[in-house]
N, C-alpha and C positions, 0 to 999 in steps of 0.2 A: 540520414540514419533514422531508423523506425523510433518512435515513444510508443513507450507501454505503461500501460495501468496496472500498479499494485495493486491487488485486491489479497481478502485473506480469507480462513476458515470461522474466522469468530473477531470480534473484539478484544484486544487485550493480547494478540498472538505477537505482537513486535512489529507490524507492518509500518509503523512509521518512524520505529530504529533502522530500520533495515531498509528501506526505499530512503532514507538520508542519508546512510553509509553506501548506497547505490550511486546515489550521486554524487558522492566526495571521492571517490571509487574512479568515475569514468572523468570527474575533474583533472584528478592527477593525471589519468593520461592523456588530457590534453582535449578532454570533448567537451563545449562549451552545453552545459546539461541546463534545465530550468526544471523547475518541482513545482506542483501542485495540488492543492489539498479543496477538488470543488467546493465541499460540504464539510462545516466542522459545528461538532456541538459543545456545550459543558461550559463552566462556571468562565465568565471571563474573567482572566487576567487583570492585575491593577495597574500595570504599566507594560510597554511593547504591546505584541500583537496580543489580542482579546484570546485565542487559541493557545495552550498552551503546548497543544500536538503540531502547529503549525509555527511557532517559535523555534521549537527543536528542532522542524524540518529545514526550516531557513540557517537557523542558525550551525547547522552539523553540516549544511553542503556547502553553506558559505555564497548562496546565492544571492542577487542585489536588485530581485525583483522587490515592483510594493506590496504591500499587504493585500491589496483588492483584484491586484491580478492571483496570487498563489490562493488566497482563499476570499474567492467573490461573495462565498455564502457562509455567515456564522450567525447560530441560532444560538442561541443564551442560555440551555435546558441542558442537562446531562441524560441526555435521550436520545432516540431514534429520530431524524429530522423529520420524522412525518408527527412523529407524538407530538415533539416541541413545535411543529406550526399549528396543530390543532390546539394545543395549550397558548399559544403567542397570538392566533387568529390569523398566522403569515400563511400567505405561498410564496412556492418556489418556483421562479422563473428558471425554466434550464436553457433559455436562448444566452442567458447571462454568462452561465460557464462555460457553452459552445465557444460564444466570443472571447472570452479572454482566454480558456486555451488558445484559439487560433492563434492571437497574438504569441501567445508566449510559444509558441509553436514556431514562429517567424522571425522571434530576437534566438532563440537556442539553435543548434545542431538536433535534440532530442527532448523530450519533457518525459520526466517522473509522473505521472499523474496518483493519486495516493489517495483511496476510496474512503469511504465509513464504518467501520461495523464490516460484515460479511458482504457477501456477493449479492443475499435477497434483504438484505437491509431496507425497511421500504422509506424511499423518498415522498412518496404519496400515499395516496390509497391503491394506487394500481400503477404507479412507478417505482422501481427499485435501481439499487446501484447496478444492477446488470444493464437496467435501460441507458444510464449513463455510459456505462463503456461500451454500449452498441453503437451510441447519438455520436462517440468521438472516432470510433472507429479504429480502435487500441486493442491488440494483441495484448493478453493480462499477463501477469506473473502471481503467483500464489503462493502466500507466506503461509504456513499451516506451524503448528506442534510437533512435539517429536511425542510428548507422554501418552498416556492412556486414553482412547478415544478418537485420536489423531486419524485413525482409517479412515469412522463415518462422516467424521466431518472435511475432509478432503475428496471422499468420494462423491460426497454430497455437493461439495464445491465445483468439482468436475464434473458433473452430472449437469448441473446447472448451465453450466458455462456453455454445456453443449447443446444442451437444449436451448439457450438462446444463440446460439451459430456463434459464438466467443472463438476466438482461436486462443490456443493457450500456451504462451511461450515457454514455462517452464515452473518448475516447481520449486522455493527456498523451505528449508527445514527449520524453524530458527529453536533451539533447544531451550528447555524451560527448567531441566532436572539437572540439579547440581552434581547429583551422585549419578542418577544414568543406568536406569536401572533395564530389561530387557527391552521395555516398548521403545525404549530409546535407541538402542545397539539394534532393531529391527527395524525401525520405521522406514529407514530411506528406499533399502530391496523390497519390502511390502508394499510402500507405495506405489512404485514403480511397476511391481508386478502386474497389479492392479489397475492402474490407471494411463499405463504406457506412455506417461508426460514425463519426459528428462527431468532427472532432479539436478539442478542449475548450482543446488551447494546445499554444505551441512552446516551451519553456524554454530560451533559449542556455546554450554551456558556461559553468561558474564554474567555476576550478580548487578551489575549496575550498569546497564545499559545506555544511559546518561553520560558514562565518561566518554566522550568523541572518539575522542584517536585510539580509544582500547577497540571500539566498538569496528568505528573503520579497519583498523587494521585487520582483523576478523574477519568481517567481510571479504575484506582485499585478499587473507588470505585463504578463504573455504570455499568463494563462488566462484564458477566457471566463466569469466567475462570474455573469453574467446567467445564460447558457445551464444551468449547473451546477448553480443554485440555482432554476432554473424548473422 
């Protein structure tokens, strides 16, 4: 079975509620999935994993990988990985997350892979998360907004993708507007229009994203996991 990499339109758009209800998702029906978070930044945690985006991800798919395979690389800055190794004095080795993908690649049926920030998020000075899902060789999926603005930054996302030869498996909507006002009731046919990437599912708002089983089950039931898993 193919793995893909979640990538998204921005930070903060839901990609790592949504790529761990992906794989509680393809759990239940019986696909042995593994998650991975190469690159994670921000305040660590005082007990469990140092990530608290990589906590959730673990803990919401229920997977029983360790900490240094799901996320090999954690920087300690609530930044861009490239700010926080210029503020830390680190780099970043990417042979490290080549190799423990592979592995986890090799214990699963499929791997989540679950990016940083956007698509041009730089990992370097002249690496970004695009160059990471060229190096793995992952068909993406793109979690974007439904609100206001939601075009240029998805077209922008797509635009990207293409320009670095990305193939793009499909597009999730995940909604941010409680009430739901036009840009919302328009975005999925607008995108679409536009960017001729299948939209894979519409996720309505949940104010708390956090509750598991409200969040899965949502998923479970607005994405197209035929289409996804074909």
């Amino acid at each position: 079975m193919k793995s893909y990499f979640v990538t998204a339109t921005d930070t903060g758009v839901g990609k790592t509620a949504i790529t761990a209800s992906l794989a509680a998702c393809m759990k239940k029906r019986g696909i042995d999935v593994g998650v991975m978070k190469p690159i994670a930044t921000g305040i660590p945690q005082k007990s469990g994993f140092r990530s608290s985006d990589v906590s959730f991800l673990v803990e919401s798919s229920g997977v029983k990988d360790s900490e240094d395979m799901v996320n090999p690389i954690f920087l300690p800055l609530p930044v861009s990985p490239y700010d926080a190794c210029k503020n830390l004095g680190l780099t970043i080795n990417l042979d490290i997350i080549k190799e423990k993908f592979e592995n986890l690649r090799k214990s699963h049926e499929l791997v989540l892979v679950e990016g940083i920030g956007g698509i041009l998020t730089p990992i370097t000075e002249s690496l970004f998360v695009a160059d990471v899902i060229k190096m793995l060789g992952l068909e993406t999926i793109i979690v974007t907004r439904s609100t206001l603005g939601t075009l240029n930054h998805t077209m922008l996302t797509v635009n990207a993708c293409k320009q670095y030869g990305i193939s793009i498996k499909g597009i999730i909507i995940n909604c941010h507007d409680a009430k739901g006002g036009p840009e919302e009731k328009n975005a999925p046919s607008t995108i679409y229009e536009l960017s001729k990437i299948p939209i894979l599912g519409v996720v309505p708002f949940i104010k708390d994203y956090q509750k598991i089983e409200m969040m899965n089950e949502s998923v479970e039931k607005n994405v197209d996991f035929n289409s996804l898993l074909s």
